[in-house]
matplotlib code that plots the C-alpha trace (Angstrom):
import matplotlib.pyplot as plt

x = [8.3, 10.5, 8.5, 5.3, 6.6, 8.5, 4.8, 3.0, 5.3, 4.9, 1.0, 1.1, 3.1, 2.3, -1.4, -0.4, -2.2, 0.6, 4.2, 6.9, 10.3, 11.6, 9.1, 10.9, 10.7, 7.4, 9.5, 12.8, 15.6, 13.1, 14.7, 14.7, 12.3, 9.8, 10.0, 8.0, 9.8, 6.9, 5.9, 3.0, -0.2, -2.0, -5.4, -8.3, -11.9, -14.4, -18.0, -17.8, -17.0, -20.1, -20.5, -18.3, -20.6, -19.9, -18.2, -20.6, -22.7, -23.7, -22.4, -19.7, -16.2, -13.0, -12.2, -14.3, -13.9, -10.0, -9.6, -7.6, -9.6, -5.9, -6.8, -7.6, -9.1, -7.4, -8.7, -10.6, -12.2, -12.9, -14.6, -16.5, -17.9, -19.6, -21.0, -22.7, -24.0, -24.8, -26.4, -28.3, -29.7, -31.3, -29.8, -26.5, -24.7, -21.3, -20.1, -16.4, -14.9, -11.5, -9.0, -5.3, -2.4, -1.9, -5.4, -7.3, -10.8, -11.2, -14.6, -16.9, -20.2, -22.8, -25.7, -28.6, -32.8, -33.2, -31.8, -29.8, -30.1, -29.5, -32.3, -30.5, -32.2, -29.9, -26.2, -24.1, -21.1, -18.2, -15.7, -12.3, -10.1, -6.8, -5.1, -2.3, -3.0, -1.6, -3.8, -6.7, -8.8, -11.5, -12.5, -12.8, -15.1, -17.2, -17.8, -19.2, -21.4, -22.7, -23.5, -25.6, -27.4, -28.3, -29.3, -29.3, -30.8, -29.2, -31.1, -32.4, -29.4, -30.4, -33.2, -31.7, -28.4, -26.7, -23.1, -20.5, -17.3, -14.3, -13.0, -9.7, -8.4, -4.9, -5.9, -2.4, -0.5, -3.1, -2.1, 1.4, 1.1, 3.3, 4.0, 6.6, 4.9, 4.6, 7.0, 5.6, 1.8, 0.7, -1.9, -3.1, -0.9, -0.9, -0.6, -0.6, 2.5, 1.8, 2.5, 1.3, 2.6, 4.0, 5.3, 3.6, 2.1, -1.4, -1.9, 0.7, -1.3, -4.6, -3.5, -0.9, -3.5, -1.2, -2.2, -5.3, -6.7, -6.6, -8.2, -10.6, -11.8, -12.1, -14.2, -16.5, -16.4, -17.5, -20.7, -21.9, -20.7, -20.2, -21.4, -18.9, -15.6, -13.6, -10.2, -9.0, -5.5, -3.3, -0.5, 3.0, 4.7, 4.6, 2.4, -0.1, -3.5, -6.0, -6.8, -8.4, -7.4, -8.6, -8.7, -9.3, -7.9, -9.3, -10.0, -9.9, -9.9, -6.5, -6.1, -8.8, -9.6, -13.2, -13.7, -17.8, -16.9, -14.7, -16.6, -19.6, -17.3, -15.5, -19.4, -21.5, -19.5, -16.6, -18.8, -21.0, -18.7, -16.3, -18.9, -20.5, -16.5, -16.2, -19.4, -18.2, -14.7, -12.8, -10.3, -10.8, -8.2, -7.4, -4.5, -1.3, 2.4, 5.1, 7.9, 10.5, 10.9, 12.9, 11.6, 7.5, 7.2, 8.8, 5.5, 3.3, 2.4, -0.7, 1.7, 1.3, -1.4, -0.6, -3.2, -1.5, -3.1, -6.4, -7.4, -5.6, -7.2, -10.5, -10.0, -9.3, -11.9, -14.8, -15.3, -15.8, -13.0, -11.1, -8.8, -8.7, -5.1, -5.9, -3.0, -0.6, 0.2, -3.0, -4.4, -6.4, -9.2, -9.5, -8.8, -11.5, -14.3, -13.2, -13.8, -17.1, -18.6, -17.0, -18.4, -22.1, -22.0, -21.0, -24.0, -26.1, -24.7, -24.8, -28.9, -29.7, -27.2, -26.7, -28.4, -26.0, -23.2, -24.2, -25.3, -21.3, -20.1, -22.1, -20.7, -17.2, -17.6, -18.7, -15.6, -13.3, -10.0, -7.9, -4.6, -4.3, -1.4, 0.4, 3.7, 2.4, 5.3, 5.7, 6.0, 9.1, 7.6, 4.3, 1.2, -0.6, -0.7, -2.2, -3.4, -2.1, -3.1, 0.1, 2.0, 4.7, 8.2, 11.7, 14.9, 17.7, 21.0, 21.0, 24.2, 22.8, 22.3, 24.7, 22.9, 19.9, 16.3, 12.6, 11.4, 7.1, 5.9, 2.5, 0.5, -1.5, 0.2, -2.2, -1.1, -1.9, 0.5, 0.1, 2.6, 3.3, 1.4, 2.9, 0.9, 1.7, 2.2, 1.7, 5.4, 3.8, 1.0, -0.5, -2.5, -5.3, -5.7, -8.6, -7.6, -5.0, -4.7, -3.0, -1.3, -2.8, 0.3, 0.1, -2.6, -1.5, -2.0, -5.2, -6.2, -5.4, -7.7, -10.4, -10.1, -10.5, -13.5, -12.3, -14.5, -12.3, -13.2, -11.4, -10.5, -11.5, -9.8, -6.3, -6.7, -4.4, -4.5, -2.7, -1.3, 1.0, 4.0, 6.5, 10.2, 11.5, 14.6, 16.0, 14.9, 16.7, 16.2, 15.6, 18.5, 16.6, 13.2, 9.8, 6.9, 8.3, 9.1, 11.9, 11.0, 11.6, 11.4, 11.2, 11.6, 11.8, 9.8, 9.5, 6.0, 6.0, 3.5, 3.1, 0.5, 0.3, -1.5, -3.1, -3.5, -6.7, -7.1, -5.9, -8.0, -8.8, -9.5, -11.1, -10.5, -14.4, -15.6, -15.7, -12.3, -10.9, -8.3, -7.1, -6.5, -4.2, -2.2, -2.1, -1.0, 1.2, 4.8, 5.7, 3.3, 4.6, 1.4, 1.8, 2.4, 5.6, 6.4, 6.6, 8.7, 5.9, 7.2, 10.9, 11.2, 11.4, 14.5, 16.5, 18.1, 18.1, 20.8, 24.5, 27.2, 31.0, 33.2, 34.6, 31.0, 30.2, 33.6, 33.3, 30.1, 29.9, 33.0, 30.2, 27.7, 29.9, 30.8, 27.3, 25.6, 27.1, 24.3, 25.1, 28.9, 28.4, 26.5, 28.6, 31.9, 29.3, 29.2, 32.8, 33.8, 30.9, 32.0, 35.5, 34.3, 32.5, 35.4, 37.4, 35.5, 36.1, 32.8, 30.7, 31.1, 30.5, 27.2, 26.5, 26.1, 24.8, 21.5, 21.2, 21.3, 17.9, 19.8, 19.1, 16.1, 13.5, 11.7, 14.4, 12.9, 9.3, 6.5, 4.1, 1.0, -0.5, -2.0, -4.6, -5.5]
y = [21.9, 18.6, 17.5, 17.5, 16.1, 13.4, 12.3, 13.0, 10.0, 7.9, 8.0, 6.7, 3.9, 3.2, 3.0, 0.2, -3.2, -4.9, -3.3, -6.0, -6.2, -6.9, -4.4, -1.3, 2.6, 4.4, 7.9, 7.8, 9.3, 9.0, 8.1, 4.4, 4.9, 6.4, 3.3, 0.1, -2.0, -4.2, -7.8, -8.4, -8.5, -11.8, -10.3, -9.5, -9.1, -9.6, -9.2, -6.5, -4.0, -3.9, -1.5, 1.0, 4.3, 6.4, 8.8, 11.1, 10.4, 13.0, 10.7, 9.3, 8.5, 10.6, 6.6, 6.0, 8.9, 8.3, 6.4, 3.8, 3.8, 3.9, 7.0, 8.3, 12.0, 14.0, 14.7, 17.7, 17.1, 13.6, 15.8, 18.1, 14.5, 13.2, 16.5, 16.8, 13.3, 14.2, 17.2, 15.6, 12.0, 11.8, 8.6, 10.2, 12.2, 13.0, 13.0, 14.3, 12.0, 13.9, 16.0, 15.0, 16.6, 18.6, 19.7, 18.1, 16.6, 13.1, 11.8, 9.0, 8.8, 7.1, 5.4, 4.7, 4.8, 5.8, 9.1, 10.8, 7.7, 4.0, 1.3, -0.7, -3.9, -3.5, -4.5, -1.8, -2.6, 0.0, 0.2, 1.3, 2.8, 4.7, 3.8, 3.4, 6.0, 4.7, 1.3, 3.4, 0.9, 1.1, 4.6, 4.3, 1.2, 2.8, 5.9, 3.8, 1.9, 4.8, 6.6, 3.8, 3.0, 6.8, 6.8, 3.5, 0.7, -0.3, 1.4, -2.2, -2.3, -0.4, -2.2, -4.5, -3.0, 0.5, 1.7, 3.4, 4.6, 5.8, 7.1, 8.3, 7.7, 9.2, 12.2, 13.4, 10.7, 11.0, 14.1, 13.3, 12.2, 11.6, 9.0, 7.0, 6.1, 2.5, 1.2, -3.0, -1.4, -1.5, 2.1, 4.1, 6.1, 8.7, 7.9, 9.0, 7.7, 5.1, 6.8, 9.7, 13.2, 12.6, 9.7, 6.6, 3.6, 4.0, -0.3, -0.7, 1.6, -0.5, -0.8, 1.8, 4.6, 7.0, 9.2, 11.0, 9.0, 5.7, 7.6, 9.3, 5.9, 4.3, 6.7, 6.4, 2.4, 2.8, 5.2, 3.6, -0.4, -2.0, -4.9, -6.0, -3.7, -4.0, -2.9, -2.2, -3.2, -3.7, -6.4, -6.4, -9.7, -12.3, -12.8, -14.9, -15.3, -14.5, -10.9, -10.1, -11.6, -11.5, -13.1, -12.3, -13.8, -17.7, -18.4, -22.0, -23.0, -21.4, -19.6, -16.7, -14.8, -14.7, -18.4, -18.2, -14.9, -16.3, -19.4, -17.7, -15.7, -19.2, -20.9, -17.7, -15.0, -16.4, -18.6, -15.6, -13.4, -15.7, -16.2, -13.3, -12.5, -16.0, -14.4, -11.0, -13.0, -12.3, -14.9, -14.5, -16.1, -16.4, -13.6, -15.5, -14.3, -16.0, -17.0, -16.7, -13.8, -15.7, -19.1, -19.0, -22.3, -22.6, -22.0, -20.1, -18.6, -16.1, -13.4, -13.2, -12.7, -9.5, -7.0, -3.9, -4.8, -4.0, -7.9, -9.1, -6.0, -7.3, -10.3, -9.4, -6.2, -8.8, -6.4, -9.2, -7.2, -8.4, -7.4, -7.1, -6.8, -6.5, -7.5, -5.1, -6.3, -6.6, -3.3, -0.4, -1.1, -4.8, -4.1, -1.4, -3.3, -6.5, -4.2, -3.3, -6.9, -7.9, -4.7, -4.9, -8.8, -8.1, -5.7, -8.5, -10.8, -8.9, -8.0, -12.1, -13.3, -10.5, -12.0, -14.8, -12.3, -10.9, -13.4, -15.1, -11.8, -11.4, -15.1, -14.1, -11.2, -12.8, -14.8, -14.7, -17.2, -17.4, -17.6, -15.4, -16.8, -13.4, -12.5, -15.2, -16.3, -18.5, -22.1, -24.0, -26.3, -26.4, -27.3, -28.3, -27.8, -24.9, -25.8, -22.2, -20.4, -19.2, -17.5, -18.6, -17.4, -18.2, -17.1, -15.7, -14.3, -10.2, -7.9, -5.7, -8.3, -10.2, -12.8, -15.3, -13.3, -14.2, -13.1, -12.9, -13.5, -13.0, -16.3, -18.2, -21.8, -24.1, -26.3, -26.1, -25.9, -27.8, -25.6, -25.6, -23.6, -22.2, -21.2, -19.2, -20.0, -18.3, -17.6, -16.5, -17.0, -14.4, -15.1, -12.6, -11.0, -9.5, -6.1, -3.7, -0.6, 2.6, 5.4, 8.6, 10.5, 8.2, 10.4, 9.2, 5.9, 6.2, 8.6, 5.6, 3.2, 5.7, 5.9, 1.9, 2.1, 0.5, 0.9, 1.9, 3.4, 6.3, 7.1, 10.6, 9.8, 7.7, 4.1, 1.3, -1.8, -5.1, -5.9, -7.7, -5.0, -6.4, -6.6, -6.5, -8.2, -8.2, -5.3, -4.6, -1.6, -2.0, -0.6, 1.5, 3.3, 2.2, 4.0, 7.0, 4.6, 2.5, -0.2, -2.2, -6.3, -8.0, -11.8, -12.4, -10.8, -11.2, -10.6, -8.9, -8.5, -4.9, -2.7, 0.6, 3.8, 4.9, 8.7, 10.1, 10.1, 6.6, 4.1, 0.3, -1.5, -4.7, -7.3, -8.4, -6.6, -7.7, -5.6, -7.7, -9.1, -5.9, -4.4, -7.7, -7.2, -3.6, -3.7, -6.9, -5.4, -8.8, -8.9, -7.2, -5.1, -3.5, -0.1, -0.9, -3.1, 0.2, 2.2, 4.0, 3.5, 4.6, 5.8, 2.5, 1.9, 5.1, 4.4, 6.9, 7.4, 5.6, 4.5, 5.9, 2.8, 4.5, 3.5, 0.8, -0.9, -1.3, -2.0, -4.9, -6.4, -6.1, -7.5, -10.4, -10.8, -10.7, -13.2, -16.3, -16.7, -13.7, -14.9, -18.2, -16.5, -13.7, -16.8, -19.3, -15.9, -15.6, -19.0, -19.1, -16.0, -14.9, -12.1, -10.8, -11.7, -9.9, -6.7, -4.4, -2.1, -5.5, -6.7, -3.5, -3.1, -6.7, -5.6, -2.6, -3.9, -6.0, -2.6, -0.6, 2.0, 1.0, 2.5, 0.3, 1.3, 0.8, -1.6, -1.8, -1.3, 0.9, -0.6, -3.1, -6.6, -7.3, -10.8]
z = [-20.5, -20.3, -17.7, -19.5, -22.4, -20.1, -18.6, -22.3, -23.5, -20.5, -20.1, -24.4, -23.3, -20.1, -21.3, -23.4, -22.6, -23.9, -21.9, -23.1, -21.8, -25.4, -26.9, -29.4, -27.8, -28.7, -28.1, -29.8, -27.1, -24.5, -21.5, -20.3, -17.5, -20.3, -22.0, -21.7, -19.4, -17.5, -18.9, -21.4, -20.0, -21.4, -23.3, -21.7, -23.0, -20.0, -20.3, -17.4, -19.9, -20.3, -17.3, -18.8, -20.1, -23.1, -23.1, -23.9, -21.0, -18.7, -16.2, -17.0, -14.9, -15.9, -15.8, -18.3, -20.5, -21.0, -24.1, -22.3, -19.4, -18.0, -15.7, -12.5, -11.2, -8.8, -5.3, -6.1, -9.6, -7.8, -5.3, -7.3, -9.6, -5.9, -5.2, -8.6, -7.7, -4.1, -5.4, -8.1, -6.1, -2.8, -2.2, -2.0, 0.5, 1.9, 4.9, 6.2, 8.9, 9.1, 8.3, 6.5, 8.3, 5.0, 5.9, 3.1, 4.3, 4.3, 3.4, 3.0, 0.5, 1.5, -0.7, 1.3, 0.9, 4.9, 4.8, 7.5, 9.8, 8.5, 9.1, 11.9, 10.1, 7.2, 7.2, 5.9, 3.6, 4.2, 1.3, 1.3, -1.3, -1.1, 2.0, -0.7, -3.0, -6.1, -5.4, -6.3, -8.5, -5.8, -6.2, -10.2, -9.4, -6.1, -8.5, -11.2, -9.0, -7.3, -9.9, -11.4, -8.3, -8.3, -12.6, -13.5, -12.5, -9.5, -6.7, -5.8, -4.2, -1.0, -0.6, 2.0, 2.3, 2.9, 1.2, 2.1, 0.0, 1.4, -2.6, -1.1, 2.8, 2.2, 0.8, 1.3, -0.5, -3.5, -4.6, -4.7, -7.6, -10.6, -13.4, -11.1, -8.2, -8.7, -11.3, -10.5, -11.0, -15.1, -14.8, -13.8, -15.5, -12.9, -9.8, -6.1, -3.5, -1.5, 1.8, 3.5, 3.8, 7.2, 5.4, 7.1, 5.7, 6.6, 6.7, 9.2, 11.4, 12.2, 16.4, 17.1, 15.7, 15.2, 12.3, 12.1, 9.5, 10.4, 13.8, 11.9, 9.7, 12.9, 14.6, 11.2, 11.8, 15.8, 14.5, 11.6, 12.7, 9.6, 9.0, 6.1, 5.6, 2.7, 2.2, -1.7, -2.9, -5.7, -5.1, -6.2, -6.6, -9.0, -12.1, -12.2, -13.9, -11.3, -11.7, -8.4, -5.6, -1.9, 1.7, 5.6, 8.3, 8.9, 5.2, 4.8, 8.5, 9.3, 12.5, 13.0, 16.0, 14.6, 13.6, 13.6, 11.0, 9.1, 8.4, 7.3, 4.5, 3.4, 3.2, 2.1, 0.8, -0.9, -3.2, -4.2, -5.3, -7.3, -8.7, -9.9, -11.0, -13.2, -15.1, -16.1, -17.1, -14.0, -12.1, -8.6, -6.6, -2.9, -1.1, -1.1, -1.6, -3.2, -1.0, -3.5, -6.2, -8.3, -7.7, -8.4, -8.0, -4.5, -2.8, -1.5, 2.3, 3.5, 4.3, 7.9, 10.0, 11.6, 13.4, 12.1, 9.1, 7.8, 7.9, 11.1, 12.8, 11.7, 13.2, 16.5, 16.3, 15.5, 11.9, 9.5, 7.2, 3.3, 2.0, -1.7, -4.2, -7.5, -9.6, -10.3, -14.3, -15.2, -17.2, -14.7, -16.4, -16.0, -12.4, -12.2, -13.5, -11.4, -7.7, -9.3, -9.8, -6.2, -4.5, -6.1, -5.2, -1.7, -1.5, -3.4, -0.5, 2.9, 1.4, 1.6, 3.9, 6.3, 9.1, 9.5, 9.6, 12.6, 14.0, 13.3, 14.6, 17.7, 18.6, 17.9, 20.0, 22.8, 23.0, 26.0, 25.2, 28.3, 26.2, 23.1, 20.2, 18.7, 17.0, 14.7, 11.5, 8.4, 8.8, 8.6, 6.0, 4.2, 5.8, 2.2, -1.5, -3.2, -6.8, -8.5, -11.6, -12.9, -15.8, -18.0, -17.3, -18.4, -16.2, -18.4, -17.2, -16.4, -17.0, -15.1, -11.4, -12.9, -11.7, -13.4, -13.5, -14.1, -17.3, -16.9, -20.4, -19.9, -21.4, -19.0, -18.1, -19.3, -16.8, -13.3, -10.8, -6.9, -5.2, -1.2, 0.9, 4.0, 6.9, 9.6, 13.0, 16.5, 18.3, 21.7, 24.1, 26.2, 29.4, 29.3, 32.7, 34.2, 33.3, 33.0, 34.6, 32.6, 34.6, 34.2, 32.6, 29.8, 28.0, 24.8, 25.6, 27.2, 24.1, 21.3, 23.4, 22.9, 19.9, 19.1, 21.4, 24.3, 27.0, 30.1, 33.8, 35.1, 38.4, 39.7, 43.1, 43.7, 44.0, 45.5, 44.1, 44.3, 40.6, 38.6, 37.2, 34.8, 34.9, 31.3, 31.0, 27.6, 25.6, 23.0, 20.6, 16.7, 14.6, 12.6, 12.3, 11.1, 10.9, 13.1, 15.8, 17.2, 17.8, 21.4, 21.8, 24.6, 25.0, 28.5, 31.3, 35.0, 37.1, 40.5, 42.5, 43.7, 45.7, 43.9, 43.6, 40.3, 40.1, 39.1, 35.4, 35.4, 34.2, 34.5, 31.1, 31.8, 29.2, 29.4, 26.2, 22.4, 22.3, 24.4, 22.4, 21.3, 24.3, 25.2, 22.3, 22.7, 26.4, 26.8, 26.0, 24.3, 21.7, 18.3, 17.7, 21.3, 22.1, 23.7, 21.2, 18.5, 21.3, 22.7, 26.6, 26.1, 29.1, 31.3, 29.2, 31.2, 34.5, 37.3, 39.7, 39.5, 42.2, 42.1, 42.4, 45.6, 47.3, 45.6, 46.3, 50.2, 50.3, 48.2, 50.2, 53.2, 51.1, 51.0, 54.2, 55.5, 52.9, 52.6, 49.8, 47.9, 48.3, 46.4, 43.6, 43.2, 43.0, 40.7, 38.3, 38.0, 37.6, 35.0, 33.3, 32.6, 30.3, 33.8, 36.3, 34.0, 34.3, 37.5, 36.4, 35.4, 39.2, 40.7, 38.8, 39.9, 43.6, 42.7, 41.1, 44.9, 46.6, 47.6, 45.9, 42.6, 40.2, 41.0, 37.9, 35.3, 32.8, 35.3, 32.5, 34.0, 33.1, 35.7, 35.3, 37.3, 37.5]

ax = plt.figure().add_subplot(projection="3d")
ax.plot(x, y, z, "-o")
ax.set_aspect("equal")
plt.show()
């Protein structure tokens, strides 16, 4: 009973447009956490309200029915709404892609005039909401613009284009849902946890594959090959005045591993869609992060460029993909109706400009660059200025830091603010070989190449080849966990050249292919997206086989005797090194590593360059 009167009192004030850090408590004796504690949201009255239905329509949104429009339907009555609709219009139908590992299924709805099999003519625009659950403003906005395509208006639409919504991807992490999910996020009031039951971050999963649903969302990518993909979001961070906010990888002219792609959404789509936003009394405003939580005005940067992300995937996949954050203090409902008007304009867009987007992708695809920049990181120093929409604030000291905190106070600067824009910068360069061959007991890697759509040929009889194998030199084992792994880097690495025999069931993954790029940063144990690189080899790190000091003892004194070589190494080493002439076992282990009796294969990455 406390609980229900607990989340009773927080979805009245929590609702609120207006949360102020100095405001009075709506509950008396509520508890702090029940009171409004976020900074005022600067007033809103865009002309997209206009979308919004009665609530006495037949179909209206459980969205739009809550007074506040501060709300969001659970998994199943979300559901049962889509399978009135699919039930009631024949340009709707469902289609499950998967299955959660709490056993929920994972589905898509698609809008489309062809029926069961898509006009190939027509670019498809695949939409994508709930990879964080609580970031759910997508679904809200996909189910009002379905449902007025199907009744009202909008089935023009489909005319040139086809639609698909993915209302919920982590089905699991929706339905774990309370009133404190997201205490930076103003509404919905309820809302679902931003991870998954198994308790991974679905966008930090776009190349390692590892949960079913970011396997299952790309095997509904590989059939249906969208032609635009765009990924949902509500930021945290600073305030700011632009209420939806978006970017992809190359925006601007910064690095992109699909520059014909990229330039076709900074000269067609971007312009389009703010736009269409600006008229319905929305601020769009380019994805950038602050650099400095207590200092907004100490610049800005793109937040990385990394392919475990939906946007960096994108990039090297050759799936023109954005990636949209709403912002997190501005009111659900604003947020809502802001996806909308970017999602019905992208439709609006792909219909008349489609044909230049694949024709951008088809030339991106068919690139081949001989060295491939990764681990890319924030500039040192600014590369530009960013002319930046932002909030007032004031900094006041805290007892509770005891330190000086930013105060939002939610009233747009009238002045505009040029701030530092930091790019981001490539730390390594991979030479892309000819291809890379996989042993066959690595099912799982072999599996999670698949599943990308790499196209691989498997050995049904044992093959020797000549290859480049790997020595790793320096790896060095992350301190703690992420994402169910722990993580391995490796800095330094030494080739050697090796004839060796693949099993059957091995295969050879030739680098020649649109995936290209992905299977390089997959496969090259230095790059920070690779499957090594999230501690998916471990065993190369284990050494087989040791000497007793007894053995080793006499035999290096031969060692020595016989290579006046190894001798003036051996004495360069110790009068290099006390720390190592110091230590009896250190020198034994020296000669021991120059001995054919040491694992050949400690720190040998199994998988083969061929080049």
């Amino acid at each position: 009973m406390r609980s229900a009167l607990i989340l009773a009192a927080l979805a009245a004030l929590v609702s609120s447009p207006v949360m102020s850090q100095s405001a009075s408590p709506s509950v008396p004796n509520a508890a702090p956490w029940d009171q409004p504690f976020l900074p005022p949201a600067p007033e809103w009255t865009g002309a997209s309200r206009a979308l919004l239905r009665d609530a006495a329509d037949p179909w209206v949104t459980a969205f739009e029915a809550d007074a506040d429009h501060d709300f969001s339907p659970t998994y199943a009555d979300t559901r049962a709404w889509f399978d009135r609709l699919d039930a009631a219009s024949d340009l709707i139908r469902i289609e499950q892609f998967g299955v959660s590992p709490e056993g929920r299924p994972i589905y898509a709805v698609i809008a489309s005039k062809d029926g069961a099999a898509f006009d190939p003519s027509k670019p498809v625009l695949l939409a994508q909401a709930g990879i964080h659950p609580g970031e759910i403003d997508g679904k809200d906005a996909g189910m009002m613009l379905l449902r007025d395509i199907a009744f009202y208006g909008k089935d023009d639409l489909l005319d040139r284009a086809n639609l698909i919504l993915i209302p919920i991807l982590s089905v699991d992490g929706h339905e774990r849902a309370s009133a404190y999910s997201r205490p930076n996020q103003r509404g919905p009031r309820i809302q679902g946890w931003r991870n998954t039951g198994t308790n991974q971050n679905l966008n930090r999963d776009y190349l390692k594959l590892d949960q079913p649903e970011m396997r299952a969302v790309r095997g509904l990518i590989l059939k249906y090959r969208p032609d635009l993909y765009v990924d949902i979001h509500v930021t945290d961070g600073m305030d700011y005045q632009y209420d939806v906010t978006y970017g992809y990888n190359g925006e601007n002219g910064i690095y992109s591993r699909s520059p014909a792609t990229a330039a076709w959404l900074d000269a067609a789509f971007k312009p389009a869609v703010n736009a269409a936003l600006e008229a319905q009394g929305h601020i769009p405003g380019e994805l950038v992060f602050g650099v400095d939580d207590n200092d907004p005005r100490a610049g800005l940067s793109d937040g990385g460029l990394g392919e475990r992300f939906s946007n960096g995937w994108g990039s090297a996949a050759h799936v023109p993909t954005i990636l949209i954050e709403n912002h997190s203090l501005k009111p659900h409902e604003q947020r809502v109706l802001g996806a909308y008007v970017f999602l019905e304009q992208a439709l609006r867009t792909l219909a008349s400009n489609g044909a230049d987007l694949r024709a951008a992708v088809a030339a991106d695809s068919a690139l081949r660059p001989a060295e491939i920049p990764a681990n890319f990181e924030q500039d040192d120093q600014p590369s530009t200025t960013r002319a930046f929409k932002g909030i007032r604030y004031e900094m006041y000291d805290s007892p509770a830091s005891g330190r000086r905190e930013i105060r939002w106070l939610g009233e747009a600067d009238s002045e505009v603010w040029n701030l530092p824009f930091y790019s981001s910068h490539p730390t390594l360069t991979l030479r892309r070989p000819e291809a890379y061959w996989v042993p066959s007991y690595r099912t799982d890697i072999i599996e999670r190449l698949a599943a990308h759509g790499v196209v691989m040929e498997a050995l049904d009889a044992p093959r020797t080849v000549s290859v480049e194998m790997l020595r790793l030199d320096d790896p060095t084992l992350a301190t703690r966990a992420n994402e169910g792994h722990v993580p391995v880097t490796v800095s330094s690495v030494t080739p050697e050249r090796r004839d060796w025999t693949f099993a059957p069931g091995s295969v050879r993954v030739s680098t020649d292919q649109p995936l290209g790029d992905v299977v390089v940063l997959l496969l090259e144990p230095q790059s920070s997206e690779s499957f090594f690189a999230w501690g998916l080899f471990p065993e190369v790190l284990s050494r087989v086989e040791y000497i007793e000091g007894y053995a080793i003892a006499p035999l290096a004194e031969r060692m020595l005797a016989a290579d006046p070589a190894l001798k003036a190494e051996f004495e360069a080493r110790l009068a290099a090194d006390p720390a190592f002439a110091a230590d009896g076992d250190a020198r034994l282990q020296w000669f021991y590593e120059r001995t054919p009796f040491y694992d050949d294969r400690y720190r040998l990455y199994p998988v083969g360059r061929e080049t």
